[in-house]
PDB file of N, CA, C and O in Angstrom:
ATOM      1  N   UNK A   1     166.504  33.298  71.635  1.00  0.00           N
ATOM      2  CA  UNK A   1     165.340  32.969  72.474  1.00  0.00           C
ATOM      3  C   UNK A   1     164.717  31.640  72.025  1.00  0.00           C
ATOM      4  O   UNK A   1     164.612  31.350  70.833  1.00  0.00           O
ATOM      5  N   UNK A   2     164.354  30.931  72.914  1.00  0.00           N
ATOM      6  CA  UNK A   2     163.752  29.474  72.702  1.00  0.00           C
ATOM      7  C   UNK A   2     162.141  29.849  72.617  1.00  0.00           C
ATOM      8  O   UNK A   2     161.548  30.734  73.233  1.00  0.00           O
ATOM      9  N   UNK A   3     161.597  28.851  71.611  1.00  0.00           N
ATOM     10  CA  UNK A   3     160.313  28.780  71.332  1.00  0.00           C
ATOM     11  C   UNK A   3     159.646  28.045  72.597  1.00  0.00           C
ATOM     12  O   UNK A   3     160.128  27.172  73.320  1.00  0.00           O
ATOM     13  N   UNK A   4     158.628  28.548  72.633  1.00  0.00           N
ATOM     14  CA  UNK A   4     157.709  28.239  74.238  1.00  0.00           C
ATOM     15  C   UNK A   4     157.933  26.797  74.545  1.00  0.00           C
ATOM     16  O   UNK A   4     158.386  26.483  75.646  1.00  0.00           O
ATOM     17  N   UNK A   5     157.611  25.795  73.538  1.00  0.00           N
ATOM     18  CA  UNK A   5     157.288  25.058  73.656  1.00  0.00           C
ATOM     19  C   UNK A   5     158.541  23.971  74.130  1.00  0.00           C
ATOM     20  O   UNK A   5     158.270  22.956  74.772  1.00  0.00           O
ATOM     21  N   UNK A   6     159.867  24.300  73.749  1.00  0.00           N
ATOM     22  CA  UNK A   6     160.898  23.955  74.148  1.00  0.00           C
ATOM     23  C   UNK A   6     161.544  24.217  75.216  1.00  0.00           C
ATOM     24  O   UNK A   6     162.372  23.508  75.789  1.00  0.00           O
ATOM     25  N   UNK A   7     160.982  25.746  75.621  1.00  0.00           N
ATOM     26  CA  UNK A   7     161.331  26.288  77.279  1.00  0.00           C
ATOM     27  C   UNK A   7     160.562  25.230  78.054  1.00  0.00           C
ATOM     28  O   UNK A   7     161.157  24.540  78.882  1.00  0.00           O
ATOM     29  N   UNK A   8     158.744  25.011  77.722  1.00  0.00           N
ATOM     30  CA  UNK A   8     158.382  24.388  78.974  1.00  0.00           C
ATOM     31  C   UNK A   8     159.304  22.747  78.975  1.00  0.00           C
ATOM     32  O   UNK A   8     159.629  22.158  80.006  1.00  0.00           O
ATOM     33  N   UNK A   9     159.493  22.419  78.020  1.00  0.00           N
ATOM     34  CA  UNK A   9     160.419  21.002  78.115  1.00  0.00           C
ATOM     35  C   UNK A   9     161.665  21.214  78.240  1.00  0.00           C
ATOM     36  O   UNK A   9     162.314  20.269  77.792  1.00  0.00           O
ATOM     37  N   UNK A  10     162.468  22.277  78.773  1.00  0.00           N
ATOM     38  CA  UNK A  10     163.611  21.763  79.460  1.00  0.00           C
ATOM     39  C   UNK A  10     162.905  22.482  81.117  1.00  0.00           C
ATOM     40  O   UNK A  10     163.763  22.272  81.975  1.00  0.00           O
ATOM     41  N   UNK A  11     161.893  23.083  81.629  1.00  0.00           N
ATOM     42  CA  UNK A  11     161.325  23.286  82.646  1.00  0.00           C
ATOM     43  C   UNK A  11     160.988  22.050  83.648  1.00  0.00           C
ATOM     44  O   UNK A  11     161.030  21.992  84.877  1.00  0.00           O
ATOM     45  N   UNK A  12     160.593  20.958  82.544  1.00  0.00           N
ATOM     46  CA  UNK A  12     160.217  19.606  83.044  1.00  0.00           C
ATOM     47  C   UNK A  12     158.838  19.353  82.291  1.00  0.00           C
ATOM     48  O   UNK A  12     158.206  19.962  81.428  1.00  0.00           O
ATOM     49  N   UNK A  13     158.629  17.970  83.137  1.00  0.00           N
ATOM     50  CA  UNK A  13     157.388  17.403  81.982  1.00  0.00           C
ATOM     51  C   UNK A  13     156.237  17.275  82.691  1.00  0.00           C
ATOM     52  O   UNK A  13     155.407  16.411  82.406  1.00  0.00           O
ATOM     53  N   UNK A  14     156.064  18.240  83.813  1.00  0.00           N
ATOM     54  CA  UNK A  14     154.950  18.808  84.949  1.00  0.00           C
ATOM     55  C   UNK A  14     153.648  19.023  83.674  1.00  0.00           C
ATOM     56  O   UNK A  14     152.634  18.359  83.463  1.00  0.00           O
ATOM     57  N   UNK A  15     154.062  19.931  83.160  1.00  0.00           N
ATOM     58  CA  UNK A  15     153.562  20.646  82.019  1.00  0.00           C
ATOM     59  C   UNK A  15     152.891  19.568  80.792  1.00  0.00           C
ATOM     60  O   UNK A  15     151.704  19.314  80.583  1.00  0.00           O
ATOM     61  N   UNK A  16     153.669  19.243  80.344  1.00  0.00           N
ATOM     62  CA  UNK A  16     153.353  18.600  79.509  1.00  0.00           C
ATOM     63  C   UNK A  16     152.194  18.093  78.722  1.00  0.00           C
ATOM     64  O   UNK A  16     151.785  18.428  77.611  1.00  0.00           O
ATOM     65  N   UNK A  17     151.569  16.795  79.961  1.00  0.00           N
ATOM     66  CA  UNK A  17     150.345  16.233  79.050  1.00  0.00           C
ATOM     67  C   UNK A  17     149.338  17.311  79.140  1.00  0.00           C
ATOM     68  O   UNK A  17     148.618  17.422  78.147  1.00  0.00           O
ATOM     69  N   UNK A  18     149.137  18.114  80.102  1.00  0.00           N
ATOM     70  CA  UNK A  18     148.318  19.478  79.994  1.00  0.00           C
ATOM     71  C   UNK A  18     148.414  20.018  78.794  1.00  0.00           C
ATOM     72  O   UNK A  18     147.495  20.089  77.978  1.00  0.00           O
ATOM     73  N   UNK A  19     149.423  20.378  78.665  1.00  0.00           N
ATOM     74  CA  UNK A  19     149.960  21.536  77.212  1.00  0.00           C
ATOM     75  C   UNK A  19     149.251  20.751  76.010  1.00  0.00           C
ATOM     76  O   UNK A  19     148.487  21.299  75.214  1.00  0.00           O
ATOM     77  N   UNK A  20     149.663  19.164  75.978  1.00  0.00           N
ATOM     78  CA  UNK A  20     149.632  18.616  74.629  1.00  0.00           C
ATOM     79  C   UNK A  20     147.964  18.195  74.553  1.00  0.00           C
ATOM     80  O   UNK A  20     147.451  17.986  73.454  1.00  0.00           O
ATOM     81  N   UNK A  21     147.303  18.109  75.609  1.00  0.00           N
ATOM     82  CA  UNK A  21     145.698  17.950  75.718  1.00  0.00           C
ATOM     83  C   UNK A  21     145.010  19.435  75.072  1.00  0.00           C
ATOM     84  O   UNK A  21     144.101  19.419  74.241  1.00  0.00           O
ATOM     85  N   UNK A  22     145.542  20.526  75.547  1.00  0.00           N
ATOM     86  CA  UNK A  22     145.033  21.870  75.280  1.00  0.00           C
ATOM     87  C   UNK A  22     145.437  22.106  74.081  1.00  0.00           C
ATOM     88  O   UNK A  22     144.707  22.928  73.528  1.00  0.00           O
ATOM     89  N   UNK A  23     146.624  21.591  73.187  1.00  0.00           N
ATOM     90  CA  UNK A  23     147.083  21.979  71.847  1.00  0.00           C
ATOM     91  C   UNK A  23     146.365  20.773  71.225  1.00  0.00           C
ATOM     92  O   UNK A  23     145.854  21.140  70.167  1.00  0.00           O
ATOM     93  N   UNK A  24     146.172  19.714  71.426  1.00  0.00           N
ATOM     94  CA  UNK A  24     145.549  18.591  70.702  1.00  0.00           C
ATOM     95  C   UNK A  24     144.011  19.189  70.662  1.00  0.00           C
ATOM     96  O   UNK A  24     143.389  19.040  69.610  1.00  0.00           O
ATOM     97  N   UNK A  25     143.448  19.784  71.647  1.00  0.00           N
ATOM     98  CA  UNK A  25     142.380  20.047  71.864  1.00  0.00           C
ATOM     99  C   UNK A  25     141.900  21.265  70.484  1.00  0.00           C
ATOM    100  O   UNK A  25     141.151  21.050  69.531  1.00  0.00           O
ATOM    101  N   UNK A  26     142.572  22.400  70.803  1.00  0.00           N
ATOM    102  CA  UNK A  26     142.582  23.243  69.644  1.00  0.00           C
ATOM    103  C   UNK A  26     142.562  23.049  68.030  1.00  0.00           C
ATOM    104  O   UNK A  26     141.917  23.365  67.030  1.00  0.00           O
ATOM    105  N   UNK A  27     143.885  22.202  68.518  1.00  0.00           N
ATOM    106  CA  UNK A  27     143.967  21.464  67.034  1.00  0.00           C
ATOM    107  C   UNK A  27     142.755  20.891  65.805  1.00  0.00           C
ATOM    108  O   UNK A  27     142.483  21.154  64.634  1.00  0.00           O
ATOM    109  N   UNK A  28     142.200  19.853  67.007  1.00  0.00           N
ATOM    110  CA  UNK A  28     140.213  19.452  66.738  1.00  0.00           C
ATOM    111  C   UNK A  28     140.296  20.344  65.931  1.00  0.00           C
ATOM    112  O   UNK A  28     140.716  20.393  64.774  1.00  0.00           O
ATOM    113  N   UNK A  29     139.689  21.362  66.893  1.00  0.00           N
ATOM    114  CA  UNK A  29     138.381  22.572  66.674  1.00  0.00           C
ATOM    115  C   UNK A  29     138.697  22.702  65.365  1.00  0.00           C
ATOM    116  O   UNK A  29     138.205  22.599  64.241  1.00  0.00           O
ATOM    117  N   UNK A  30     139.903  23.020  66.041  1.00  0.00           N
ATOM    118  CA  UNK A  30     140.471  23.895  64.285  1.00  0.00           C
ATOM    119  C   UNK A  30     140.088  23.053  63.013  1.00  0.00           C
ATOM    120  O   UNK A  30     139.325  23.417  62.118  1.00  0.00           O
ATOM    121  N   UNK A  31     140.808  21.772  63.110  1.00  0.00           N
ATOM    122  CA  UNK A  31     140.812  21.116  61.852  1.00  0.00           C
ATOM    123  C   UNK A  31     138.993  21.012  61.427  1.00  0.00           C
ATOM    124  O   UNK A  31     138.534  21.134  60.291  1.00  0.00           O
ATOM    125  N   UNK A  32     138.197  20.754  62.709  1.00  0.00           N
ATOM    126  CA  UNK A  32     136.971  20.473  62.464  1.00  0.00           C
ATOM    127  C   UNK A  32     136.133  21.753  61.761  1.00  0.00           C
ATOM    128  O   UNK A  32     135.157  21.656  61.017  1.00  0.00           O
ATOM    129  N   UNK A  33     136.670  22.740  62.129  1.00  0.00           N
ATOM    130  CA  UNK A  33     136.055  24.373  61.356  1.00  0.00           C
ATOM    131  C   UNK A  33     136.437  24.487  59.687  1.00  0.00           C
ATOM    132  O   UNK A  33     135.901  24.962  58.685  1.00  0.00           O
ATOM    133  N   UNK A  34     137.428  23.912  59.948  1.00  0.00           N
ATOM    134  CA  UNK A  34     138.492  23.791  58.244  1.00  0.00           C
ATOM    135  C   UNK A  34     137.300  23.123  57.402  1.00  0.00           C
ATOM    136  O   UNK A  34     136.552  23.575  56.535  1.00  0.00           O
ATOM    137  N   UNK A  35     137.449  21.647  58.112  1.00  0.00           N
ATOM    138  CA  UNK A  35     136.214  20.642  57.198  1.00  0.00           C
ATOM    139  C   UNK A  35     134.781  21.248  57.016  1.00  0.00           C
ATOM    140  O   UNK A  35     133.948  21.126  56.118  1.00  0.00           O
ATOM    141  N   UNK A  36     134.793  21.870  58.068  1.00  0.00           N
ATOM    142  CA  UNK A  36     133.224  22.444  57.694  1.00  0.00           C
ATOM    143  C   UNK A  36     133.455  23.220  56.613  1.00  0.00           C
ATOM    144  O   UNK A  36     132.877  22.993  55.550  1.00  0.00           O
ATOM    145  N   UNK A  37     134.152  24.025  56.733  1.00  0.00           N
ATOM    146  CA  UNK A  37     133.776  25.493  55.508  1.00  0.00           C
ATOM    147  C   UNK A  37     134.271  24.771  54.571  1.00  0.00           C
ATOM    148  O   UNK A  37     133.681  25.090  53.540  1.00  0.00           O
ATOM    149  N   UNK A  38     135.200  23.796  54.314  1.00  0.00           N
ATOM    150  CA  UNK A  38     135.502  23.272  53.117  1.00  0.00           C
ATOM    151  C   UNK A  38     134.124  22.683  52.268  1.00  0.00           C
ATOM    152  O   UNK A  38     133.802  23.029  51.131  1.00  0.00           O
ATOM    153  N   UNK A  39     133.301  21.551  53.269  1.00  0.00           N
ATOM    154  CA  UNK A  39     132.169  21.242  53.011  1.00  0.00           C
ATOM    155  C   UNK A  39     131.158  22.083  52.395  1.00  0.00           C
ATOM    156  O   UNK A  39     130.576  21.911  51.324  1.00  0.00           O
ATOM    157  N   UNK A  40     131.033  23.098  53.315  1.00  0.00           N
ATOM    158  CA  UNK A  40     130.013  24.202  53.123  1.00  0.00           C
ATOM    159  C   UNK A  40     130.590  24.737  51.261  1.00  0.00           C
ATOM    160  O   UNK A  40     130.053  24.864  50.161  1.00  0.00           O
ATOM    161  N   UNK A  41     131.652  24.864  51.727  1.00  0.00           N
ATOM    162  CA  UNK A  41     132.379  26.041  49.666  1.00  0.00           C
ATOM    163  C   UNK A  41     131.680  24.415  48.826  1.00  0.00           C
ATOM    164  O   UNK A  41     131.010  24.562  47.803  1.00  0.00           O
ATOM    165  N   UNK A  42     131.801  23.715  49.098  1.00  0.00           N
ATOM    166  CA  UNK A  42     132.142  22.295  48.141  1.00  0.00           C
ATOM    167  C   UNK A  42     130.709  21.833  47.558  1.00  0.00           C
ATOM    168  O   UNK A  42     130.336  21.710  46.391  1.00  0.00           O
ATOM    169  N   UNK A  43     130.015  21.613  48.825  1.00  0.00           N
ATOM    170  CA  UNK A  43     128.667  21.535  48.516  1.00  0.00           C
ATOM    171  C   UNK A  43     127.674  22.597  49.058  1.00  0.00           C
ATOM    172  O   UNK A  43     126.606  22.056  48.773  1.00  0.00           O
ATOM    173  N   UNK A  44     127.393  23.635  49.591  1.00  0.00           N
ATOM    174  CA  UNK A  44     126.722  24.717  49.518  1.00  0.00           C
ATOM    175  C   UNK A  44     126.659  25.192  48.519  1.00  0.00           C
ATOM    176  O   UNK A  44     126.029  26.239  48.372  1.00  0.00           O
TER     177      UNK A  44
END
């Protein structure tokens, strides 16, 4: 079985900058939640 992300790219590249806006998007959050609590343990 192919990983999602390789199914939607042989599907075509319809998909694409959507997918990589919504995973770039997440990505942020994420990394930006990381830095916080890192901050918060570091200096709290």
């Amino acid at each position: 079985m192919l990983p999602k992300s390789l199914a939607n790219k042989a599907q075509g590249t319809s998909l694409e900058p959507k997918n990589m806006f919504f995973y770039w998007k997440v990505e942020l959050k994420y990394r930006c939640f990381c830095l916080e609590m890192l901050n918060h343990n570091a200096f709290g």
